[in-house]
C-alpha positions in Angstrom: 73.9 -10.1 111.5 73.3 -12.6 114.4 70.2 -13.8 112.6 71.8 -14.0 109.2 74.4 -16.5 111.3 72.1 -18.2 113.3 69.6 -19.1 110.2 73.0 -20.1 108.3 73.9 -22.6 110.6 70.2 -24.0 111.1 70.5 -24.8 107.3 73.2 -26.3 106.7 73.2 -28.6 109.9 69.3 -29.4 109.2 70.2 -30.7 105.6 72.9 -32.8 107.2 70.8 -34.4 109.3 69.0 -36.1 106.4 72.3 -37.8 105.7 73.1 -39.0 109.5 70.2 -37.5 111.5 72.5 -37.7 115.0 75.4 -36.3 114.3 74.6 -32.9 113.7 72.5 -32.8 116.4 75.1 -33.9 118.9 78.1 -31.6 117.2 75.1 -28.3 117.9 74.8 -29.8 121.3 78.6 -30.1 122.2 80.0 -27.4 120.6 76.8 -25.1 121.5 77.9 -26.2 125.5 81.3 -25.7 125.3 80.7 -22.1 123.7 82.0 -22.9 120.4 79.1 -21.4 118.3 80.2 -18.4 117.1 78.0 -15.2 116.0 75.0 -16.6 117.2 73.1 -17.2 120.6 72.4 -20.8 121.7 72.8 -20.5 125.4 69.3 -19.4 127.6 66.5 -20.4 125.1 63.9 -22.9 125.1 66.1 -25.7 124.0 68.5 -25.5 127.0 66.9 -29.0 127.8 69.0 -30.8 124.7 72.4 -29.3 126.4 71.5 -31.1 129.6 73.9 -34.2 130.3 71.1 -36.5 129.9 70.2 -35.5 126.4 73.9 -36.2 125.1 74.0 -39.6 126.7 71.0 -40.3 124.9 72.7 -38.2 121.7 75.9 -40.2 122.0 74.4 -43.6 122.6 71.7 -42.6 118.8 74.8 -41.6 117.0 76.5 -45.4 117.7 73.4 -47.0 117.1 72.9 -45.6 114.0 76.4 -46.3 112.9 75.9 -49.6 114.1 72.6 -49.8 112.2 74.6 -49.2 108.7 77.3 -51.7 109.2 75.4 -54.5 110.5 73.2 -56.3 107.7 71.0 -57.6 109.6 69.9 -54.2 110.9 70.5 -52.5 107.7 66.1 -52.5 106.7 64.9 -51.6 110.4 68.0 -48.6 109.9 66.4 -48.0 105.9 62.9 -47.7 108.0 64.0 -45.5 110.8 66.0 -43.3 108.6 63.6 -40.6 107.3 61.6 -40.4 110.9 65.1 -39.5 113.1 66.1 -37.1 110.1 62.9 -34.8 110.6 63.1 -34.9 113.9 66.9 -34.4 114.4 65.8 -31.2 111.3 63.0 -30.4 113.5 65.1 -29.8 116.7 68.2 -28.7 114.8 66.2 -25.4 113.4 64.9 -24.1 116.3 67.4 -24.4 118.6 69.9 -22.9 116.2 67.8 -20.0 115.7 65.9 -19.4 119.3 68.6 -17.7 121.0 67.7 -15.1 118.2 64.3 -15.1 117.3 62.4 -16.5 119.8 59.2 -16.3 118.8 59.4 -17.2 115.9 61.8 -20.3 116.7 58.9 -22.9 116.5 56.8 -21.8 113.9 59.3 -20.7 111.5 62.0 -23.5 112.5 60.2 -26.8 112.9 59.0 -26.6 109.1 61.9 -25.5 108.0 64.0 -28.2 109.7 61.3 -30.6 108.4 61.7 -29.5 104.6 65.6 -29.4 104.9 65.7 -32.8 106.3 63.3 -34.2 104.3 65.6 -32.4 101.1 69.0 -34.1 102.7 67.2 -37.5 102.9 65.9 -37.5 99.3 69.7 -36.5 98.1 70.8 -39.3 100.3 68.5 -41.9 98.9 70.1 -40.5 95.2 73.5 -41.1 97.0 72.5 -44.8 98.1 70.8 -45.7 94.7 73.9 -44.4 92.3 76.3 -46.8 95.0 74.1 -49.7 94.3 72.2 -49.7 97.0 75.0 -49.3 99.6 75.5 -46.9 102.2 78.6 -44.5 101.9 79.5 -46.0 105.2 82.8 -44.1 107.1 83.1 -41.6 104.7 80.0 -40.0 104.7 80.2 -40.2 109.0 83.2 -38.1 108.5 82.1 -36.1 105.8 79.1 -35.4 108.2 81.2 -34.9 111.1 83.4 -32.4 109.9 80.4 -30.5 107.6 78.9 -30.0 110.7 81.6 -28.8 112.6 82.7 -26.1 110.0 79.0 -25.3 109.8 78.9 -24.4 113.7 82.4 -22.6 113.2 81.4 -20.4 110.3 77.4 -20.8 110.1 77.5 -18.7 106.2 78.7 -22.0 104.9 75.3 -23.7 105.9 73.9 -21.6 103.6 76.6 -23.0 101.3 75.4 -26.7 102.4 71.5 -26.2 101.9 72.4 -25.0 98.5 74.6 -28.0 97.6 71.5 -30.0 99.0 68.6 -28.4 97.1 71.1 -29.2 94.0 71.7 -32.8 94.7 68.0 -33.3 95.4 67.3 -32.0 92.0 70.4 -33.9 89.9 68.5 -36.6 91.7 65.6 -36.3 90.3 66.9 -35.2 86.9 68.6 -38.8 87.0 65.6 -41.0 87.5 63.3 -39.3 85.2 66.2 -40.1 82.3 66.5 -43.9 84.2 63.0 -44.6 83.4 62.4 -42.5 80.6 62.9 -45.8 77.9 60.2 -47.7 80.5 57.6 -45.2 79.5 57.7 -45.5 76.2 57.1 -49.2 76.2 54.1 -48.6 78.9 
């Protein structure tokens, strides 16, 4: 059952990080310390190292840069850039750590793909998310949204499964849209 939980929660916050890639991160990191992550282990596994007091400085200070990064326009491309690189790698720290504390061994080679591919996913829904508001970021509201996914997800890890779903769907209505955007373009071609 602890695995069931522990995979859960690896979902759901790994697609979230393709939306804000430091947010999850840092709500696993303080809720995982304070002892808030329930039905799964998180506490004496390889990835004690991102619960260290140095890791959430550098956590905290990511999360209000990237915020910063969306609201400023002048830092809105280098933010564009940078997006997709933090969100595997926030995916591809977020999987294994959730899921070490219950299978260790197969933490890295089962959880860095997978934290890849569901970050990768939540990106690709995001960039459908951008392009049907014009080209704008969500701004506050998807923060929160964010925010409070990924604390639900840490307090009842089934609903990541719940998440990952709703992001393998918007991935695909993506792509659904864009092939009926462009679909006039072709015939022209």
């Amino acid at each position: 059952m602890a695995i069931a939980w522990a995979l859960g929660a690896a979902t759901g916050l790994s697609a979230l990080a393709g939306f804000r890639a430091f947010v999850p991160i840092t709500v696993f990191i303080f809720m995982s310390r304070v002892g808030w992550a329930w039905g799964f282990t998180v506490q004496d596994t390889p990835f004690d190292f991102l619960r260290s007091n140095a890791a959430i400085g550098i956590l905290l200070a990511l999360v209000v840069l990237e915020v910063l990064f969306t609201r400023v326009g002048g830092l809105v491309a280098l933010e564009r850039t940078l997006r997709l690189p933090f969100a595997v790698l926030s995916g591809a720290l977020l999987f294994p750590a959730a899921i070490s504390g219950e299978l260790t061994g197969a933490a890295n080679f089962l959880g860095v793909p997978a934290g890849i591919l569901l970050a990768a996913l939540g990106y690709y829904a995001y960039r459908g998310l951008t392009q049907v508001g014009e080209g704008r970021d969500p701004g506050p509201a998807l923060d929160v949204s964010v925010l409070v996914l990924s604390v639900i997800t840490m307090l009842l890890p089934p609903a990541g499964y719940l998440l990952g779903a709703a992001t393998l769907w918007m991935a695909i209505r993506v792509r659904r849209l864009r092939k009926m955007k462009y679909k006039g373009l072709r015939v022209l071609a």
